[in-house]
C-alpha positions as CSV (number, residue, x, y, z in Angstrom):
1,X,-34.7,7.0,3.1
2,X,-33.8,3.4,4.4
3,X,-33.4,2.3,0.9
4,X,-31.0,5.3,0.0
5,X,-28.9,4.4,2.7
6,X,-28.5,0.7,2.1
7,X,-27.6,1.3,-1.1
8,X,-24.3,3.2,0.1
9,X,-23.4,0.1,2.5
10,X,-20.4,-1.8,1.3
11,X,-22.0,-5.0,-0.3
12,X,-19.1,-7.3,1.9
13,X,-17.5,-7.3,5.3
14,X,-13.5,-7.5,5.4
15,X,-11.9,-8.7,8.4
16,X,-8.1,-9.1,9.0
17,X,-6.8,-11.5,11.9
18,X,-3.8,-12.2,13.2
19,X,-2.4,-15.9,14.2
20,X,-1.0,-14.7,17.0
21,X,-3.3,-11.9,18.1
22,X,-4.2,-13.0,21.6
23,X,-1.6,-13.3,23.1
24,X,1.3,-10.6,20.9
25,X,2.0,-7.8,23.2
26,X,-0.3,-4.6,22.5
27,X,0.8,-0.6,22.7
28,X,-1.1,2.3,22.6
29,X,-0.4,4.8,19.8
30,X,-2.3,7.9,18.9
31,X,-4.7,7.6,15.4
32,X,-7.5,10.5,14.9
33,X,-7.1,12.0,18.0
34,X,-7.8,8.7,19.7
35,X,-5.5,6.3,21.2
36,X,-6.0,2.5,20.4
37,X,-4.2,-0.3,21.3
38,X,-2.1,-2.0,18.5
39,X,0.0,-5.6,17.8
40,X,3.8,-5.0,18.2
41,X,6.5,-6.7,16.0
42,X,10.1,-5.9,15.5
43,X,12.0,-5.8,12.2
44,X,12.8,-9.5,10.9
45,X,9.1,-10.5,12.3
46,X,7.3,-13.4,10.4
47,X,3.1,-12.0,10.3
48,X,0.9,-14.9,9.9
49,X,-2.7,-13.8,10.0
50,X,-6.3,-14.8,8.1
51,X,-8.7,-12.8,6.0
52,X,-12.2,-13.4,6.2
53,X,-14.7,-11.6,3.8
54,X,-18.4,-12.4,3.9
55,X,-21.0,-11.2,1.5
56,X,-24.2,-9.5,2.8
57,X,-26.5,-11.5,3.6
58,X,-28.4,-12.0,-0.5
59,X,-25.2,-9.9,-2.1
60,X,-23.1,-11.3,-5.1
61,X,-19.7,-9.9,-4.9
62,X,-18.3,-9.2,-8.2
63,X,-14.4,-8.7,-8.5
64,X,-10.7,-8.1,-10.4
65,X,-9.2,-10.2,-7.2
66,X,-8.3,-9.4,-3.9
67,X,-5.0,-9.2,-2.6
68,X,-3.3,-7.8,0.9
69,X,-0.6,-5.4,1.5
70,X,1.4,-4.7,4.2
71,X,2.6,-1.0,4.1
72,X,5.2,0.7,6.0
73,X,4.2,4.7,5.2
74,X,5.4,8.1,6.2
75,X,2.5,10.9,6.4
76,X,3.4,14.6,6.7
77,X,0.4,16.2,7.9
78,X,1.5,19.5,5.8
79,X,0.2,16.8,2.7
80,X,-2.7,15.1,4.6
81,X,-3.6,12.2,2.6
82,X,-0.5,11.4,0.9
83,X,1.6,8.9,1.4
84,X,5.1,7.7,1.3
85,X,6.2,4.0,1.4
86,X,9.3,2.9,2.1
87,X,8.4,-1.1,2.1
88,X,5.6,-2.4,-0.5
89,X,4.9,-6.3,0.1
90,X,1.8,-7.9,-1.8
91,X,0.4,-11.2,-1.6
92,X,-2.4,-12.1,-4.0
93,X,-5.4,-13.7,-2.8
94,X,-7.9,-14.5,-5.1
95,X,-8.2,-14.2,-8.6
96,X,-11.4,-12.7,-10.6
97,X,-14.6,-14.0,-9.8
98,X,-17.7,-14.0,-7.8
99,X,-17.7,-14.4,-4.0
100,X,-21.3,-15.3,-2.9
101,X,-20.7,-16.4,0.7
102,X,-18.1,-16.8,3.7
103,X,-14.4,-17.1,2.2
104,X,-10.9,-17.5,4.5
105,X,-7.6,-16.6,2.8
106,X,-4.7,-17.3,4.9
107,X,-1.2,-14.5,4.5
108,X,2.1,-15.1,5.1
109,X,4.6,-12.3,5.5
110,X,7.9,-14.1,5.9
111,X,10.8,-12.2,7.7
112,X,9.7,-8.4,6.8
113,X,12.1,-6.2,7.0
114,X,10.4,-3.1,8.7
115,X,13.6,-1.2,9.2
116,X,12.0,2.3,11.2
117,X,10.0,2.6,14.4
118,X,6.4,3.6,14.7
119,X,6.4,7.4,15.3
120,X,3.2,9.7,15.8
121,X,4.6,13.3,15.7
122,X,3.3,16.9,15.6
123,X,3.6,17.4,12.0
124,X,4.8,13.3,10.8
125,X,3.5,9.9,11.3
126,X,5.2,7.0,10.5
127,X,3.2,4.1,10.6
128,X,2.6,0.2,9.2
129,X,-0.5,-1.3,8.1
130,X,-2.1,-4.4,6.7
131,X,-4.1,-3.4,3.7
132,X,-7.1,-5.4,2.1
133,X,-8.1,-4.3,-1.2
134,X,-11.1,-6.1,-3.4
135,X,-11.1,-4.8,-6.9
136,X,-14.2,-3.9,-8.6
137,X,-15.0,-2.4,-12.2
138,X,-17.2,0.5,-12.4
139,X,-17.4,1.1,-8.8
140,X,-15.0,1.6,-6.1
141,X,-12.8,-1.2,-4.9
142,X,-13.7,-2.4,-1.4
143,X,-11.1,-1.5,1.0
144,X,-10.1,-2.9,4.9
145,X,-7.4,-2.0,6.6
146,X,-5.4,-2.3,9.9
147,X,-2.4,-0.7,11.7
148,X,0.2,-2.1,13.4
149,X,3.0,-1.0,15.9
150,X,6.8,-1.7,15.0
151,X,9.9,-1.4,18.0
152,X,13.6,-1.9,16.8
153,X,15.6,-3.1,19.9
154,X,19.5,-2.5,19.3
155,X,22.6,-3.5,21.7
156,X,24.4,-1.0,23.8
157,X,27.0,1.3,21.9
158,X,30.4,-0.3,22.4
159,X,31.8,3.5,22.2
160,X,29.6,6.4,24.7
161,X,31.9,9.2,25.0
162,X,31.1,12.1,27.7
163,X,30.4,15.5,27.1
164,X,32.4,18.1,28.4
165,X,31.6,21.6,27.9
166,X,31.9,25.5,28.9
167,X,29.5,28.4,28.6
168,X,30.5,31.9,30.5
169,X,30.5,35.1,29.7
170,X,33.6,37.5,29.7
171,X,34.9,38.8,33.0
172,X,31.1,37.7,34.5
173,X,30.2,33.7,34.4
174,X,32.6,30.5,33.7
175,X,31.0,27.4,34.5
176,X,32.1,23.7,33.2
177,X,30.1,20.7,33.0
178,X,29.8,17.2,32.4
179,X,27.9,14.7,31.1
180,X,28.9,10.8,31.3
181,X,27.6,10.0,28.0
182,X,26.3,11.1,24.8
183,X,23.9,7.7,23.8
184,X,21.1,6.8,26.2
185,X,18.4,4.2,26.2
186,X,15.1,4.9,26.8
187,X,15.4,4.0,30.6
188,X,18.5,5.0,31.0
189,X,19.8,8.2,33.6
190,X,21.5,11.6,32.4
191,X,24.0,11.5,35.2
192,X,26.5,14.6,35.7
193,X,27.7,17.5,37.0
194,X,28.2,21.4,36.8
195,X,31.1,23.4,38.5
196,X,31.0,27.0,38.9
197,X,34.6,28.1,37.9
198,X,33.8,32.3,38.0
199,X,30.6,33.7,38.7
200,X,30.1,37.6,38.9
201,X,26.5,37.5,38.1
202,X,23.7,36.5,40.4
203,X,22.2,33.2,39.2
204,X,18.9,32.6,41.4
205,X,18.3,29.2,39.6
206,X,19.0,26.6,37.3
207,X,17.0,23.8,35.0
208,X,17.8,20.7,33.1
209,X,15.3,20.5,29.8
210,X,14.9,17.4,27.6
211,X,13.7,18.8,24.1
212,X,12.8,17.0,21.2
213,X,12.7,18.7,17.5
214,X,10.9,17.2,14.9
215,X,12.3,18.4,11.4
216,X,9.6,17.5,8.3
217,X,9.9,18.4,4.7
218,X,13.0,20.1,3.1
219,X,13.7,23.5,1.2
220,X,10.6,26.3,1.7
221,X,8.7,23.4,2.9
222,X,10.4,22.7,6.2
223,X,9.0,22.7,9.3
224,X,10.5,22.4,12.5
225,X,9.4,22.1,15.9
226,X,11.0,22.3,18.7
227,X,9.0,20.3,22.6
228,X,9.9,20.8,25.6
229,X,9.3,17.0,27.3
230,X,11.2,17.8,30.7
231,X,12.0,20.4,33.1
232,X,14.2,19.6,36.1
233,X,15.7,22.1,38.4
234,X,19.0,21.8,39.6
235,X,20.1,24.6,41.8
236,X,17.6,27.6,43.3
237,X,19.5,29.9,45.2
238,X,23.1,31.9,44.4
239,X,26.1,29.3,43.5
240,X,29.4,30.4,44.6
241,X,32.6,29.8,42.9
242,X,33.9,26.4,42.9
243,X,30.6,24.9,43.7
244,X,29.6,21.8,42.5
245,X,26.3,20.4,41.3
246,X,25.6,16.9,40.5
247,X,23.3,16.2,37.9
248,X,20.9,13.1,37.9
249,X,17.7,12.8,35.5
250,X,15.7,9.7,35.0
251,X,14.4,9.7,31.2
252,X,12.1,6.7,32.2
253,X,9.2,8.6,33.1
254,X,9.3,11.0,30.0
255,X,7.8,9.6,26.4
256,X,10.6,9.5,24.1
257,X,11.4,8.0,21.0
258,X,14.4,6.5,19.4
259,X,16.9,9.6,17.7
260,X,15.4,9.2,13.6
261,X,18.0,10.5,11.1
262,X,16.5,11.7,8.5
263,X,13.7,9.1,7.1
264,X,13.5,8.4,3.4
265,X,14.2,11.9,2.9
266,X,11.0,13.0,5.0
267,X,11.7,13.7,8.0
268,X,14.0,13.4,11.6
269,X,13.5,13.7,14.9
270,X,16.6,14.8,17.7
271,X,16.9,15.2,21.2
272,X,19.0,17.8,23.1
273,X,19.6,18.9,27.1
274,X,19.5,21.9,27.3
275,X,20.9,23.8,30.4
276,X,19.3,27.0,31.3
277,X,20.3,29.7,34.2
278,X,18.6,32.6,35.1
279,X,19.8,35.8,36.7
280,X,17.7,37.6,39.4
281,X,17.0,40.3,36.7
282,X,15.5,37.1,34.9
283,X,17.6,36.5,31.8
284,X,18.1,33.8,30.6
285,X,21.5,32.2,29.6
286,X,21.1,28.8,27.7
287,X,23.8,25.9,26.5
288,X,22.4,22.7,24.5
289,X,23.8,19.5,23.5
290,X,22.7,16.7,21.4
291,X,22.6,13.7,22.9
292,X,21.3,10.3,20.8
293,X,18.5,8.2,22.0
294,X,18.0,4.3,21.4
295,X,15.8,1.6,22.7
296,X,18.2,-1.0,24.6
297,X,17.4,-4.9,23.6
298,X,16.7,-6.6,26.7
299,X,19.2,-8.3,28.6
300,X,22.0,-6.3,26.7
């Protein structure tokens, strides 16, 4: 049994280092049902990084050459195992030979353009990775890979209008509100207010929601899902007319992402508040609004 195993065991070890890789920043992203911690780099990044590959101890390694990738990939879970790129870099490594012990091959990525965030979404990931790849004839090519977190940091819009908006029913409900912007960082606050302008039907409370829908695929092969990331309650009790309620919602403690529009064709991701009132016969009356979501560079 021993000897049937061994002979399944990759005849080399592959690993990939980074220069930097004690002290770059790590984040925690979700892979198999497991979250690991990952480097960060932003778009424009220069990756500088080693690959070692050492022979088992007695193996000859014969190969077509080994080169490195680094990937930037969209996965739609719908299509498990197939993936999109959207940036392709190769570096070559070696050319055709023999490796029969210990061999370092420094990479250089210079200035990468990574132009999309990291995402790990119900039906989508978006991810990068650093590929290893030692080709073999007759048998499978040897294959090492790892993953790799990218944030895109952009300045503060130089134009944020408010929303203003209505939602009533005839004869029965008018209310009006307000929110101060439209674009908000991933910190920032939803700050606003509501003011009842007719009310004829008993409202025993009121909620603030922060959803997030995730659309994948296109045609018949669409799939949209909508989360629900927040609930905050603004009112419990009966509102009279001309009462007003201030709104104030920290998004800092919620996991968001950056608004995606529609990536490489595959997929997008939005964010809406949605205000929802309920009547003491408990219907419910809802009024959404889009709202975009970027991550603020720092000191901006």
């Amino acid at each position: 049994m021993n000897l049937i195993v061994g002979a399944f065991k990759p005849p080399c070890k592959i690993s990939i280092s980074l220069a930097d890789g004690r002290t770059r920043k790590q984040v925690r992203v979700k892979e198999n049902d497991q979250t690991v911690l990952v480097p960060l780099f932003q778009s424009q990044e220069t990756i500088i990084g080693e690959v070692i590959i050492e022979p088992a101890r007695g193996k000859k390694v014969e190969h077509n050459g080994v080169k490195i990738e680094l990937l930037g990939q969209i996965e739609l879970y719908f299509e498990r195992g197939n993936f999109y790129d959207f940036t392709s870099l190769v570096r070559e490594l070696d050319v055709p030979g023999n490796l029969y012990e210990r061999k370092t091959y420094p990479f250089e990525f210079s200035a990468v353009e990574m132009p999309h965030e990291s995402y790990n979404g119900i039906n989508v990931r978006l991810r990068y990775v650093l590929k290893v790849t030692i080709s073999r004839n007759y048998v499978n090519n040897i294959v090492e890979h790892v993953d790799f977190a990218v944030r895109n940091y952009v300045p503060a819009p130089l134009i944020n209008n408010s929303i203003k908006m209505e939602v009533g029913i005839e004869d029965c409900l008018h209310i009006e509100f307000e929110y101060s912007k439209s674009k908000y960082h991933l910190k920032d606050v939803v700050i606003g207010k509501i003011y009842f302008v007719l009310v004829r039907i008993k409202l025993k409370n009121m909620e603030l929601e922060i959803r997030r829908r995730e659309s994948t695929g296109s045609g018949t092969n669409m799939y949209v899902e909508t989360e629900t990331l927040a609930k905050f309650e603004l009112m419990d009790g009966v509102p009279i007319r001309g009462e007003s309620i201030p709104i104030r919602l920290f998004l800092n403690p919620y996991e968001l992402t950056p608004t995606y529009h529609n990536i490489n064709n595959k997929f997008s991701v939005k964010y809406f508040l949605n205000l929802v009132f309920v009547d003491e016969e408990d219907r419910r009356y809802f009024k959404q609004q889009e709202i975009t979501v970027y991550r603020l560079l720092e000191n901006s």
